[in-house]
PyMOL CGO cylinders between C-alpha atoms (Angstrom):
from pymol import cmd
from pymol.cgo import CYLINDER

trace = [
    CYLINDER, 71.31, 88.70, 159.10, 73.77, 87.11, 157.26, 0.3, 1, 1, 1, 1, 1, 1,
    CYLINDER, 73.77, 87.11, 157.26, 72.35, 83.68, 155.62, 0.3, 1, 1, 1, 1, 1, 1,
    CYLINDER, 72.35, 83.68, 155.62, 71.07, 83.80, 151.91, 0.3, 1, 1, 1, 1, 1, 1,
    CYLINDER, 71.07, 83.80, 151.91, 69.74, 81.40, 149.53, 0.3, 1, 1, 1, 1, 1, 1,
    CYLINDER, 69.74, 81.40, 149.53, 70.44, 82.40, 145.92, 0.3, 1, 1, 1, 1, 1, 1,
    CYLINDER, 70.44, 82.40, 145.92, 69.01, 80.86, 142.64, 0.3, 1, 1, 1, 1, 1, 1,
    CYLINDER, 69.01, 80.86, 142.64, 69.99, 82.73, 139.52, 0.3, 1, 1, 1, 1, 1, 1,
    CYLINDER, 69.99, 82.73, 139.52, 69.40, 82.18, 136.29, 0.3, 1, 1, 1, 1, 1, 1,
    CYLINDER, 69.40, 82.18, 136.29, 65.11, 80.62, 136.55, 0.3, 1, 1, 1, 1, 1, 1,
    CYLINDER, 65.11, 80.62, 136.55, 64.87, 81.00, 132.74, 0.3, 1, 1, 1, 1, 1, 1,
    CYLINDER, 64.87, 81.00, 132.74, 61.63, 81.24, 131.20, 0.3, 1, 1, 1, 1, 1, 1,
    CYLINDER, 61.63, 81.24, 131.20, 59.36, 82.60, 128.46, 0.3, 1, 1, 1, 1, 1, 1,
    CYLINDER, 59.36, 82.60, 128.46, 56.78, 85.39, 128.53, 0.3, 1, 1, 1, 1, 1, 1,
    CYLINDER, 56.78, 85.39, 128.53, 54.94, 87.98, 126.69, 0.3, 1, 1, 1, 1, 1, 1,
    CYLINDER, 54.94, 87.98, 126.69, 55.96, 91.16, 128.77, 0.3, 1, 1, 1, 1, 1, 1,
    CYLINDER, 55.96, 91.16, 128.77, 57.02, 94.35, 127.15, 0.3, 1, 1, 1, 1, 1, 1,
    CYLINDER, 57.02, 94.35, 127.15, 55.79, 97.75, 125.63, 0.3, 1, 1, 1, 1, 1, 1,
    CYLINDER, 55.79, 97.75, 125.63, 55.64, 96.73, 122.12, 0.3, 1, 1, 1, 1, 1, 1,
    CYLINDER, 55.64, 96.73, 122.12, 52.84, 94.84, 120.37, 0.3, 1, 1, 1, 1, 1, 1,
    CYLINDER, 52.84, 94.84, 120.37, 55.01, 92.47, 118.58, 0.3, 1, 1, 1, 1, 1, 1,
    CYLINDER, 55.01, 92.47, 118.58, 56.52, 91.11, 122.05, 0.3, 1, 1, 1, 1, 1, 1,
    CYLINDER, 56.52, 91.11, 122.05, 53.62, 90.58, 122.72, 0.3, 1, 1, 1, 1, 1, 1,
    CYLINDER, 53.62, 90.58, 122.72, 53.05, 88.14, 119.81, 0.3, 1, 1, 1, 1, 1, 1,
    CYLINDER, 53.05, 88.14, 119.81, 56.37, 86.52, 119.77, 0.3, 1, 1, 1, 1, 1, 1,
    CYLINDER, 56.37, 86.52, 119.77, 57.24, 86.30, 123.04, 0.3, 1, 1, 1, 1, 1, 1,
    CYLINDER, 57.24, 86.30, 123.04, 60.73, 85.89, 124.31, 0.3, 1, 1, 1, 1, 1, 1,
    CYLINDER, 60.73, 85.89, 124.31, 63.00, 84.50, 127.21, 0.3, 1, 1, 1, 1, 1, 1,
    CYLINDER, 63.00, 84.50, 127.21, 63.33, 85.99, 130.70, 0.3, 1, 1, 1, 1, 1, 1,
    CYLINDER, 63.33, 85.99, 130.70, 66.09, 85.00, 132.74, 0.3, 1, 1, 1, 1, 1, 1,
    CYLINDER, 66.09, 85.00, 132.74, 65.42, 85.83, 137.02, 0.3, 1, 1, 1, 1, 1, 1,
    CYLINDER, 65.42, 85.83, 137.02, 67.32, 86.06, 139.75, 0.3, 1, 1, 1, 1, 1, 1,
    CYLINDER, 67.32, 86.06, 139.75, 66.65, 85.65, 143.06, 0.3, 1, 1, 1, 1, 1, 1,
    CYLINDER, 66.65, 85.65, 143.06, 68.48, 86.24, 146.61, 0.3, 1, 1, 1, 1, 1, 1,
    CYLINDER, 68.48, 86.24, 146.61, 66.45, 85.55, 149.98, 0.3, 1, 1, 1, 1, 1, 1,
    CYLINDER, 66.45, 85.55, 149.98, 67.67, 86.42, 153.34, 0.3, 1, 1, 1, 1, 1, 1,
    CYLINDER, 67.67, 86.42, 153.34, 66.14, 84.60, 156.10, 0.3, 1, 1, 1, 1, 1, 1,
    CYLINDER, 66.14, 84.60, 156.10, 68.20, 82.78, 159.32, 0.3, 1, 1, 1, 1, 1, 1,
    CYLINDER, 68.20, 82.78, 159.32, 69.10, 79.31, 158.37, 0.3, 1, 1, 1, 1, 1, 1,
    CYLINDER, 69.10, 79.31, 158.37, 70.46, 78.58, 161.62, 0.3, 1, 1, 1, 1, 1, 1,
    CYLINDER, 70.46, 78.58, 161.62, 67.71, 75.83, 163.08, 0.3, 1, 1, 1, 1, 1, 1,
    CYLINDER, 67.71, 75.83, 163.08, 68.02, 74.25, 159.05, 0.3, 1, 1, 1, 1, 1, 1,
    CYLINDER, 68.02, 74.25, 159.05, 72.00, 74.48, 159.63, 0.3, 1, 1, 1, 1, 1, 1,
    CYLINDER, 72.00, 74.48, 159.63, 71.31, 72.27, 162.35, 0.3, 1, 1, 1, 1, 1, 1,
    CYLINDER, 71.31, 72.27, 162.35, 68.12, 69.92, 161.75, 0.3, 1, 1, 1, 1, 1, 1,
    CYLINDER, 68.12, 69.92, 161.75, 68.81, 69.06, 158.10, 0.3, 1, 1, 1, 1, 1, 1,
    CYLINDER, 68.81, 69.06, 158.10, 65.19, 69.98, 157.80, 0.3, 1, 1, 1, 1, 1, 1,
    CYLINDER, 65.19, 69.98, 157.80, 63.62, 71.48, 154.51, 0.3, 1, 1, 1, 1, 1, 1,
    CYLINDER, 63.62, 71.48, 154.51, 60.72, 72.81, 157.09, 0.3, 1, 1, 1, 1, 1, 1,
    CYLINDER, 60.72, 72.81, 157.09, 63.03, 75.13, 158.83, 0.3, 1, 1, 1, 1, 1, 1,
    CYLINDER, 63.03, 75.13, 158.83, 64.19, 76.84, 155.91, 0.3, 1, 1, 1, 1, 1, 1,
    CYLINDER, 64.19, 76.84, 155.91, 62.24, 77.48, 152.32, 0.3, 1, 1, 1, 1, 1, 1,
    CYLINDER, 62.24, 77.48, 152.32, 61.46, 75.30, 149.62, 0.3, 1, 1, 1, 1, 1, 1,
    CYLINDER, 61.46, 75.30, 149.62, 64.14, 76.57, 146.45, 0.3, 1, 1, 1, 1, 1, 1,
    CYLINDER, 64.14, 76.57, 146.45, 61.79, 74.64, 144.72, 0.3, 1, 1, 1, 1, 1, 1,
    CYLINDER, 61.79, 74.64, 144.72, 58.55, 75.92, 145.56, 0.3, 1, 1, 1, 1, 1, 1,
    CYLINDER, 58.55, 75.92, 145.56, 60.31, 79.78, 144.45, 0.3, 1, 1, 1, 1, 1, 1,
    CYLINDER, 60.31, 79.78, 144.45, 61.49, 78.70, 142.01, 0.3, 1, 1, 1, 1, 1, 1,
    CYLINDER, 61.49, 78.70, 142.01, 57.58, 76.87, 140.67, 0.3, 1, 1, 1, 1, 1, 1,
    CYLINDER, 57.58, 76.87, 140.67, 56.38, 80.92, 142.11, 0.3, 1, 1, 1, 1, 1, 1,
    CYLINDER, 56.38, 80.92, 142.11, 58.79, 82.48, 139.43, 0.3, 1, 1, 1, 1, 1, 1,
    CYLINDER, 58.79, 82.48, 139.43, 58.01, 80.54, 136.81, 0.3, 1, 1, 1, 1, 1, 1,
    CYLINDER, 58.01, 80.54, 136.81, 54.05, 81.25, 137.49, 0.3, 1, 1, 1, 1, 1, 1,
    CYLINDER, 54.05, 81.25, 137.49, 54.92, 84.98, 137.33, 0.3, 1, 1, 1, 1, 1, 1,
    CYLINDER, 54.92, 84.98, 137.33, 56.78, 85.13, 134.54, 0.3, 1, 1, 1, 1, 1, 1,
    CYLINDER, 56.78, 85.13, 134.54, 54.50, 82.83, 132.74, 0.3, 1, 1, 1, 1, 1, 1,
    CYLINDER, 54.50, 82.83, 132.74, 51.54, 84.73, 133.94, 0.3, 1, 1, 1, 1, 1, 1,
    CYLINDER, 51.54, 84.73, 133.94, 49.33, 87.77, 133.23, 0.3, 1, 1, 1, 1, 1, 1,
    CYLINDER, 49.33, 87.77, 133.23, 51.38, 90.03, 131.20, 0.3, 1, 1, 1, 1, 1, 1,
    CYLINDER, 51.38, 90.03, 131.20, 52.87, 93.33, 132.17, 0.3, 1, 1, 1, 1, 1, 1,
    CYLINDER, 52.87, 93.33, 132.17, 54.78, 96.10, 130.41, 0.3, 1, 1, 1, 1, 1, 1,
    CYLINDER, 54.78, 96.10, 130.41, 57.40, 96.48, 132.15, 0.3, 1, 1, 1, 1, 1, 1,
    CYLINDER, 57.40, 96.48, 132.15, 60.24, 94.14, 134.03, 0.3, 1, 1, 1, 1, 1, 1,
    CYLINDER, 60.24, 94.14, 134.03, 60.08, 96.14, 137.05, 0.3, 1, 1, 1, 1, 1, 1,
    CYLINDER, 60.08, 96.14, 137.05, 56.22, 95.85, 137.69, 0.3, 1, 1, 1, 1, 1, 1,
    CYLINDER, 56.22, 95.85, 137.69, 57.20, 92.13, 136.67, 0.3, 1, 1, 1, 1, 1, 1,
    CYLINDER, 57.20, 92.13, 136.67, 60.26, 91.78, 139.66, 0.3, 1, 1, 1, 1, 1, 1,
    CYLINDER, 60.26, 91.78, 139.66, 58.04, 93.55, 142.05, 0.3, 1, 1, 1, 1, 1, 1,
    CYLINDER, 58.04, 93.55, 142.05, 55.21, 91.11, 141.67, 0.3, 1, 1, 1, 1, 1, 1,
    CYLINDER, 55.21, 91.11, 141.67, 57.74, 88.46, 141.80, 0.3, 1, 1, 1, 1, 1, 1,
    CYLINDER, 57.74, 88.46, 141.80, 59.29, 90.01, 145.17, 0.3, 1, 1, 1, 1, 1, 1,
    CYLINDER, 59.29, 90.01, 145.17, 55.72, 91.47, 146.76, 0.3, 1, 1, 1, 1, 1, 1,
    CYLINDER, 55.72, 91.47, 146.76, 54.59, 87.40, 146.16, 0.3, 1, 1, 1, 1, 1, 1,
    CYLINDER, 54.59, 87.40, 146.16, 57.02, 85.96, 147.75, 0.3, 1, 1, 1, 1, 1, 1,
    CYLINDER, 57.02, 85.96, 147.75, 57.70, 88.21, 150.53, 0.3, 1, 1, 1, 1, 1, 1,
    CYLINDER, 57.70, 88.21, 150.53, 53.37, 87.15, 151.34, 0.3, 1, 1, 1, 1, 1, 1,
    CYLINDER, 53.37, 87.15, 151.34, 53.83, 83.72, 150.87, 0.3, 1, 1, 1, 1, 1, 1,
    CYLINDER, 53.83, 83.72, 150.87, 57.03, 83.07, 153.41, 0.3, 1, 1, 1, 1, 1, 1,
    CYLINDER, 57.03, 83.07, 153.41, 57.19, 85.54, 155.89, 0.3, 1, 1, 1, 1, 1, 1,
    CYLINDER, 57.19, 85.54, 155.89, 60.48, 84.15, 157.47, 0.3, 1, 1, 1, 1, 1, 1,
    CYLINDER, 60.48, 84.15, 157.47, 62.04, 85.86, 154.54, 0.3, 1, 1, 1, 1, 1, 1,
    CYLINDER, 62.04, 85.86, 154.54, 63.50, 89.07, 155.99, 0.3, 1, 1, 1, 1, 1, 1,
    CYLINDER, 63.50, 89.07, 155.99, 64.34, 90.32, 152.30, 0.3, 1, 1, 1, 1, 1, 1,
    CYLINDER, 64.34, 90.32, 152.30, 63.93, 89.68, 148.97, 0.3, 1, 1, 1, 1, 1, 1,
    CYLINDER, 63.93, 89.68, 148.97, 65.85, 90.97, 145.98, 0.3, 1, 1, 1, 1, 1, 1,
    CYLINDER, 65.85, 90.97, 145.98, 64.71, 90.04, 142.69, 0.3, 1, 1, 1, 1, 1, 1,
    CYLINDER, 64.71, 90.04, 142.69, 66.59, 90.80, 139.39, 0.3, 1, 1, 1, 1, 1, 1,
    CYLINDER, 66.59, 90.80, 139.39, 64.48, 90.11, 136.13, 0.3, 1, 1, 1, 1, 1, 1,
    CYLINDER, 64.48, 90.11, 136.13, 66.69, 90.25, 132.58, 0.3, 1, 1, 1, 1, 1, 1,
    CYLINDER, 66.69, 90.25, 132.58, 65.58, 91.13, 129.44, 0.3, 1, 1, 1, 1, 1, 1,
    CYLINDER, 65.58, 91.13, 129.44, 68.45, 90.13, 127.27, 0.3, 1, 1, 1, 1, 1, 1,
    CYLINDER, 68.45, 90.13, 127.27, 66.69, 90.60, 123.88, 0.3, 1, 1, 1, 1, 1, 1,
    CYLINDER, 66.69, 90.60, 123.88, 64.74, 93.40, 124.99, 0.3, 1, 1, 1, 1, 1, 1,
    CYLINDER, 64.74, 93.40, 124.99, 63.58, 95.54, 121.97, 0.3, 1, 1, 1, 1, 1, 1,
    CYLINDER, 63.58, 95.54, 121.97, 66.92, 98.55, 122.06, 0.3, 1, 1, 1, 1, 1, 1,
    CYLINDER, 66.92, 98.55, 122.06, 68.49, 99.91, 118.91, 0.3, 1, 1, 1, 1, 1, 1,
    CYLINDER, 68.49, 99.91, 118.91, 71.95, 99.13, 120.03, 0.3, 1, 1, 1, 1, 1, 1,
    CYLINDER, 71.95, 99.13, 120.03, 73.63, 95.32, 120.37, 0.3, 1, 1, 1, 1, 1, 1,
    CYLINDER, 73.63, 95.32, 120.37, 73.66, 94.74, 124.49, 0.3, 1, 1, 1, 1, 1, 1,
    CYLINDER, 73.66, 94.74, 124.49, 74.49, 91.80, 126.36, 0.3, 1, 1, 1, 1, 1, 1,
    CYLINDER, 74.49, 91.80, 126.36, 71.79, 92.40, 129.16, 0.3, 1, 1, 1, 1, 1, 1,
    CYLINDER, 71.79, 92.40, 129.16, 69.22, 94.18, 130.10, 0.3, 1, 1, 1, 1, 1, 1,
    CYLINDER, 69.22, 94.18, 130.10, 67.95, 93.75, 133.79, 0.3, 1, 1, 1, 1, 1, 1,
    CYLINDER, 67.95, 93.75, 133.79, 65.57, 95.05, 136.61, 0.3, 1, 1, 1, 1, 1, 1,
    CYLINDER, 65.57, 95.05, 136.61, 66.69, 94.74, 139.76, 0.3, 1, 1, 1, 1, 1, 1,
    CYLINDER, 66.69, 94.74, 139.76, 63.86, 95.42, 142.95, 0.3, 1, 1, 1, 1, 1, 1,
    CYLINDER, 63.86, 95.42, 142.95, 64.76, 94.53, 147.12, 0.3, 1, 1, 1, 1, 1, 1,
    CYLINDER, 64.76, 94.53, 147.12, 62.05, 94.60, 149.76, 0.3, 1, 1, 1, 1, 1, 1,
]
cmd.load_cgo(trace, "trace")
């Protein structure tokens, strides 16, 4: 399958990490998401029921990342990934790429990202 919705770049702020004082301060996550799923009938209709609300997974990101806090960015993509893949099962896959960019690293980087597919 060949059709893909992508939304990159759902920023928002969360306590996840390793450290204690992440989890006091807090900082910005930036996700990405690609969804494969046939867009054909939505091609044709012009009908936001035959393909998926960017809106709605976008709102499901947000609730993740906002949510109970985890550790680590890949526990957080999977949840993010494992969630949607329950709530629309026309999705055929799911990648989901969570950065980090200030993530706690004794060395200046530009990014630091998790990236999960199911």
């Amino acid at each position: 399958m060949a059709d893909q919705i992508e939304i990159k770049g759902i920023k928002s702020f969360g306590y996840h990490g390793v450290f204690e004082s992440e989890n006091i301060a807090g900082q910005d996550f930036f996700v990405d998401v690609a969804l494969e799923l046939d867009l054909m009938r939505a091609s044709v209709t012009d009908d936001v029921a035959d393909t998926v609300n960017y809106a709605e997974i976008t709102d499901l990101v947000l609730e993740e990342v906002t949510g109970e806090r985890v550790e680590l960015i890949e526990k957080l993509a999977g949840r993010i990934a494992d969630r949607i893949t329950s709530t629309y099962p026309q999705i055929a896959a799911v990648s989901v790429t969570v950065h980090k960019p200030q993530a706690p690293v004794n060395a200046q980087v530009q990014d630091i990202s998790v990236t999960i597919n199911r």
